[in-house]
C-alpha positions in Angstrom: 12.5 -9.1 0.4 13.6 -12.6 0.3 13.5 -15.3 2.8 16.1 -17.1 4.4 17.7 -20.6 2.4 16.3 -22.6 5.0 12.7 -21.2 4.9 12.4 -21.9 1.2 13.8 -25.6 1.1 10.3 -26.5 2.9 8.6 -25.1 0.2 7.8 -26.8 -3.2 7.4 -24.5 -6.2 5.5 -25.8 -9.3 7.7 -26.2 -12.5 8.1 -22.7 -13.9 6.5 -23.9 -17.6 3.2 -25.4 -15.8 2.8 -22.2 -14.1 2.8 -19.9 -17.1 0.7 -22.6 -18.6 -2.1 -22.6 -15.9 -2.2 -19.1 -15.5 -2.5 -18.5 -19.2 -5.4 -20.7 -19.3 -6.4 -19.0 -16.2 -6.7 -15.6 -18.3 -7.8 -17.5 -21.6 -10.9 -18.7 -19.3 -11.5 -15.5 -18.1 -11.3 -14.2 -21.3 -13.9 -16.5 -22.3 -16.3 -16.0 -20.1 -16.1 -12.2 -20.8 -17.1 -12.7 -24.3 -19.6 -14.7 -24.0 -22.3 -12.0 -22.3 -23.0 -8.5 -20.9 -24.4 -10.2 -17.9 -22.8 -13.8 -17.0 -25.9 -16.3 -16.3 -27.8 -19.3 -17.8 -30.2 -17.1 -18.9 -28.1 -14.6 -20.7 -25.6 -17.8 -22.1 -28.4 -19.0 -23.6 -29.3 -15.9 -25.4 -26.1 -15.2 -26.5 -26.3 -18.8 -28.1 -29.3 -18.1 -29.2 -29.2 -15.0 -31.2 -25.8 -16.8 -32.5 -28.1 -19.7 -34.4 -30.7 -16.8 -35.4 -28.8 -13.7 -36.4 -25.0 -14.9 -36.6 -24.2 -11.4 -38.2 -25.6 -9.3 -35.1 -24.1 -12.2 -32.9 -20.4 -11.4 -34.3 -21.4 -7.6 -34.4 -21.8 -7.9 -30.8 -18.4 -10.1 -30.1 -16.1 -8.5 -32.0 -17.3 -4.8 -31.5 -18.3 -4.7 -28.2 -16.9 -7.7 -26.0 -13.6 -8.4 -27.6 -12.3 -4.7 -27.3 -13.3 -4.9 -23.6 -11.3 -8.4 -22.8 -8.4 -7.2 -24.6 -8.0 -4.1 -22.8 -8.6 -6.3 -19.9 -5.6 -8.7 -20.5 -3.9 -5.6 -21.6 -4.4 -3.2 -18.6 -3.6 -5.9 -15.7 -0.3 -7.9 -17.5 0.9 -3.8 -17.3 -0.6 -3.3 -13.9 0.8 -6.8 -12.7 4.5 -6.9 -15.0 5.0 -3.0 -13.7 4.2 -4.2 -9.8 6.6 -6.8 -10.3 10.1 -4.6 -11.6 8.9 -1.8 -8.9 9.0 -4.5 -6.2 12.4 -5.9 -7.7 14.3 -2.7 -7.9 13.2 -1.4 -4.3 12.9 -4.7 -2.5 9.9 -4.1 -1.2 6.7 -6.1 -1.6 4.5 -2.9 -0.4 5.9 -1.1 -3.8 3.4 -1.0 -6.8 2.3 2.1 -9.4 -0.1 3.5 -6.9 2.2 3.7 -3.8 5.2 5.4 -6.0 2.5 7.6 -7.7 2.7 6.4 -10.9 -1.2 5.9 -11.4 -2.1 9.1 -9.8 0.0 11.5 -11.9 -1.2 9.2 -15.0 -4.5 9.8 -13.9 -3.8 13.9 -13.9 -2.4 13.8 -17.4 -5.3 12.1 -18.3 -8.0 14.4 -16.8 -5.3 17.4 -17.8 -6.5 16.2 -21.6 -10.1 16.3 -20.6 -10.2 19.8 -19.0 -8.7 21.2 -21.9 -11.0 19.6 -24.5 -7.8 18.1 -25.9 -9.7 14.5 -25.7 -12.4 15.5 -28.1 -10.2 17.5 -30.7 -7.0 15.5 -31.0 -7.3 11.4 -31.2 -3.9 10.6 -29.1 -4.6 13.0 -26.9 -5.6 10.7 -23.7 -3.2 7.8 -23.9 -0.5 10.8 -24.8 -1.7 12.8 -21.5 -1.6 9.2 -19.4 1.7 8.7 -20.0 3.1 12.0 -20.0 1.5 12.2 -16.3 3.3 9.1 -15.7 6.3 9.5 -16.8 6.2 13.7 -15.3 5.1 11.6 -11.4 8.0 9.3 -11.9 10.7 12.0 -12.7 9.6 14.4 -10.1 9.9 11.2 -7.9 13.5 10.6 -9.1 14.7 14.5 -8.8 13.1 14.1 -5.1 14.8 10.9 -3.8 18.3 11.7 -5.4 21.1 9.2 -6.6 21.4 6.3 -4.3 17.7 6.4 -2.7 16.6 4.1 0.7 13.4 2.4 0.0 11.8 4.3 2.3 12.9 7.5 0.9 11.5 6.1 -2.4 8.0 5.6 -1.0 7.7 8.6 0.8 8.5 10.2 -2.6 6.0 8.6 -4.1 3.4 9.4 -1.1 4.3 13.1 -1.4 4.0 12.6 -5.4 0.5 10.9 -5.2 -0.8 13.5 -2.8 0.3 15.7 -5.0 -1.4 14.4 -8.3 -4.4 13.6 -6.5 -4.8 17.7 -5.4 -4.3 19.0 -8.4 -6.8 16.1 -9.9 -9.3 17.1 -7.5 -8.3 21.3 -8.1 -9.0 20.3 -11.9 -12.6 18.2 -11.3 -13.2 21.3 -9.0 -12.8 24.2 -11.6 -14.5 21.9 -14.7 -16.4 24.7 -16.7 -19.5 22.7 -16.6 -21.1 19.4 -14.7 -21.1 17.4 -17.3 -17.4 17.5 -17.4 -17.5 17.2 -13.9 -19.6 14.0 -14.4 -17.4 12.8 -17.0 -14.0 12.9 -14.9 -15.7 11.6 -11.7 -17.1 8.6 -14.1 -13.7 8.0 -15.8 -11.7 8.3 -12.8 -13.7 4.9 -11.1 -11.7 2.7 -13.5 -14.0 0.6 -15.5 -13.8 -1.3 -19.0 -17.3 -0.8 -20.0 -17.6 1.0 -23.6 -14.5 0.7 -24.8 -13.6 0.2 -28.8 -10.9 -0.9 -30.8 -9.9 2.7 -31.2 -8.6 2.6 -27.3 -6.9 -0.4 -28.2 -5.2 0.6 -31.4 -4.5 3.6 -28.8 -3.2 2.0 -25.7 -1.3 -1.0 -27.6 1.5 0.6 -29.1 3.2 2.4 -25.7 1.6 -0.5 -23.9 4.5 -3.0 -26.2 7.2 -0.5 -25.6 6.9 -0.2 -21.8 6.5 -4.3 -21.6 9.7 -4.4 -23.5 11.6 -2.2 -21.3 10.2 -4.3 -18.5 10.5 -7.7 -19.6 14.6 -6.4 -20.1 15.4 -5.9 -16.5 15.0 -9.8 -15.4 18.5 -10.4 -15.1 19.7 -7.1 -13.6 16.8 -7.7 -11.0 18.2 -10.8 -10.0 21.8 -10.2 -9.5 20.1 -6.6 -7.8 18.7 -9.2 -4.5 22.3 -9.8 -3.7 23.1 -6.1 -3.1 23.7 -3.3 -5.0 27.3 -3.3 -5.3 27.5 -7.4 -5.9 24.9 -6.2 -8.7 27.7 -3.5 -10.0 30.6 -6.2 -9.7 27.8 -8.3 -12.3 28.1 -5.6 -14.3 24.6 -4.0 -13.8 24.0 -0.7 -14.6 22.1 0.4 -11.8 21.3 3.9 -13.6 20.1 2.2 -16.3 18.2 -0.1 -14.8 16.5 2.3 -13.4 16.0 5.0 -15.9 14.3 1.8 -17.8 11.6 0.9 -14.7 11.1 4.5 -14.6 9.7 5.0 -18.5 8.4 1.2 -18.7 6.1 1.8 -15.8 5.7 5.0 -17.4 4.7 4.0 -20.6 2.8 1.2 -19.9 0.8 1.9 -17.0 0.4 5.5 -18.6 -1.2 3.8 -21.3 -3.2 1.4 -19.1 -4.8 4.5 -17.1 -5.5 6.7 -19.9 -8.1 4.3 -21.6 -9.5 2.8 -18.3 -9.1 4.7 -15.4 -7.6 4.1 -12.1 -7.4 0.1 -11.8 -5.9 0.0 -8.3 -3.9 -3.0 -6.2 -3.6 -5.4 -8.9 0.2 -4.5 -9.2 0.6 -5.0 -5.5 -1.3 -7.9 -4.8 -0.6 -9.9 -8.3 3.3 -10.3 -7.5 3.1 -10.7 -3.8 0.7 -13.8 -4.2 2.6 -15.5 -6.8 6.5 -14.9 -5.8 6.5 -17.7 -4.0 5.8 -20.1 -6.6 8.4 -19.3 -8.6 11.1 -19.5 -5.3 11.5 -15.6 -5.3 13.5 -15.1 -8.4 12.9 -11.7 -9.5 13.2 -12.8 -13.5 10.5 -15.4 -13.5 8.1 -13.4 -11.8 7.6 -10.6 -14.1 6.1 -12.9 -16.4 4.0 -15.1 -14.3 3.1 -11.6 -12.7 1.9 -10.3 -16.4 -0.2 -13.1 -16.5 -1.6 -13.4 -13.3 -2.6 -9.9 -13.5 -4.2 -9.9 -17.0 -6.3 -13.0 -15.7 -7.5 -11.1 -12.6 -8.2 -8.1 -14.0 -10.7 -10.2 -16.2 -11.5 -12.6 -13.8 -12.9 -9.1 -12.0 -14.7 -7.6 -14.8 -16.4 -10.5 -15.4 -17.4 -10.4 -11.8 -18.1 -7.1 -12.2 -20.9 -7.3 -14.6 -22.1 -10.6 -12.7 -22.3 -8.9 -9.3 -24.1 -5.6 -10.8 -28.1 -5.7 -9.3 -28.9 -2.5 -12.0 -26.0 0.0 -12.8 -22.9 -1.7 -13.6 -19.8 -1.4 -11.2 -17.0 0.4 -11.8 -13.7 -2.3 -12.2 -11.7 0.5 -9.6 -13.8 0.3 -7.3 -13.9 -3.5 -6.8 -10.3 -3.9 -7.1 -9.7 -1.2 -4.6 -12.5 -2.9 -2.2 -10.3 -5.8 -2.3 -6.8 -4.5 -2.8 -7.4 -2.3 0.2 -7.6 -4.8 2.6 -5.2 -6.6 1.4 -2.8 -4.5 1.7 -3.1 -3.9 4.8 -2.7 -7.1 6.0 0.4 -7.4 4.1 1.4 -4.1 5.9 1.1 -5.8 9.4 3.2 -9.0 8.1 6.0 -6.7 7.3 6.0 -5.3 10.1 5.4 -8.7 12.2 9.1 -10.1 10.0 10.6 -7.0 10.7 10.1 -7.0 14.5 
């Protein structure tokens, strides 16, 4: 959706390159701040500091075994969440599209707990980034096979309703048959989305599919913006819709795939991320996937780190926060649709 000539000439967007600047300092901050404790305060600062002068060893143990891993899956897991919200939104046209509402992250989410019910996460290493993004990709075909050729946008979401819905069942039939509690536990735990305990082994995992489904992404700028003129001024461009779509289709895949499968459900981020920031780059569908990359790898952090702040005793679970907030969200952007559509 994008607004009339008139409606944007009242509005000033800040120059493209200050933008990307900001926001990557925005996530470099954030970043920061993640490193620097368990528990953001004076107190624990100090500490840190601290057992830096004392014990630098332990000190980089700490940061580079613990807290970098977890900010790096950060940055990693919302510039996918954010860049994938981004190309959904610019191929249907619809700001209420994101991985979630297309049900993207729920069939990831089945692969996923698909490799945990079958022990396939404790026997083979690639087994849970493998069984995110074959979830992913499996959600994102069955969506394609249901809406057809030349899809409305509303067929496109109710597909992905009746896909999520779908996933989510047979998540819930699978926590619901796990041959012990523990497993059950397990799922429940992983399922919340959280960044907590995570190594450079789910990096190593997650990166490589995570760069291939960003490249497939990042590709589609151009066809994306001649695509908000209509589909057949697109074709007269020389867009290949088909393609175009079959390359959304395993980039969300792939990357958000990988994102889930190391994390967990990380809800909203790819919704709210580009609907904030596509005004400030005047609507063009090309330089938002990047700022959108950005902006979501900085919030995802920018949560986390709020995360552990917030916590009283057991930590919060990242999903859970985001969704708290997302939620919302969401649905007042639902009733400002509807308000411009009236």
């Amino acid at each position: 959706m994008r607004p009339s000539r008139e409606a944007r000439a009242g509005r000033r967007e800040p120059p493209f390159g200050l933008l990307l600047l900001g926001l990557a300092m925005a996530a470099v901050l954030a970043g920061t701040l993640g490193l620097v404790s368990e528990r953001i305060s004076a107190t624990a600062v100090e500490g840190f500091l601290s057992l830096l002068d004392s014990d630098p060893e332990t000190a980089w143990a700490i940061l580079t075994r613990v807290r970098l891993p977890r900010v790096m899956l950060g940055a990693m897991v919302g510039a996918s969440l954010g860049l994938s919200g981004a190309a959904l939104q610019g191929w249907l046209r619809n700001p209420l599209a994101e991985p979630g509402l297309i049900g993207a992250s729920g069939a990831a989410a089945l692969g996923a707990v698909l490799a945990f019910y079958f022990g396939l996460a404790d026997w083979v290493q690639f087994a849970l980034p493998v069984g995110g993004v074959l979830g992913a990709l499996a959600g994102l075909g069955l969506l394609l096979a249901m809406v057809g050729r030349d899809p409305s946008v509303l067929t496109v979401i109710l597909a992905g309703v009746a896909v999520s819905a779908f996933s989510g069942a047979l998540t819930q039939l699978a926590i619901n048959l796990a041959p012990s509690p523990y497993s059950t536990l397990e799922v429940i735990t992983w399922l919340m989305g959280s960044l907590a305990n995570r190594s450079f082994d789910h990096v190593l995992l997650a990166l490589p599919l995570t760069l291939v489904g960003w490249g497939l992404l990042a590709g589609t700028g151009r066809a994306l913006d001649a695509l908000t003129v209509g589909e057949d001024a697109a074709r007269s461009m020389g867009v290949s819709l088909t393609l175009l779509r079959w390359r959304i289709v395993l980039g969300v895949g792939l990357s958000v795939g990988s994102a889930v499968s190391v994390t967990g459900v990380v809800g909203f981020v790819g919704l709210v991320i580009p609907h904030l920031l596509r005004p400030l780059v005047g609507y063009v569908p090309s330089r938002l996937l990047p700022v959108s990359a950005l902006g979501g790898a900085a919030i995802v952090l920018l949560a986390d780190v709020a995360v552990r702040y917030l916590s009283p005793g057991q930590e919060l679970k990242l999903g859970v926060v985001t969704a708290l907030v997302g939620a919302p969200f969401f649905l007042l952007l639902l009733m400002d649709v509807r308000r411009k559509t009236q």
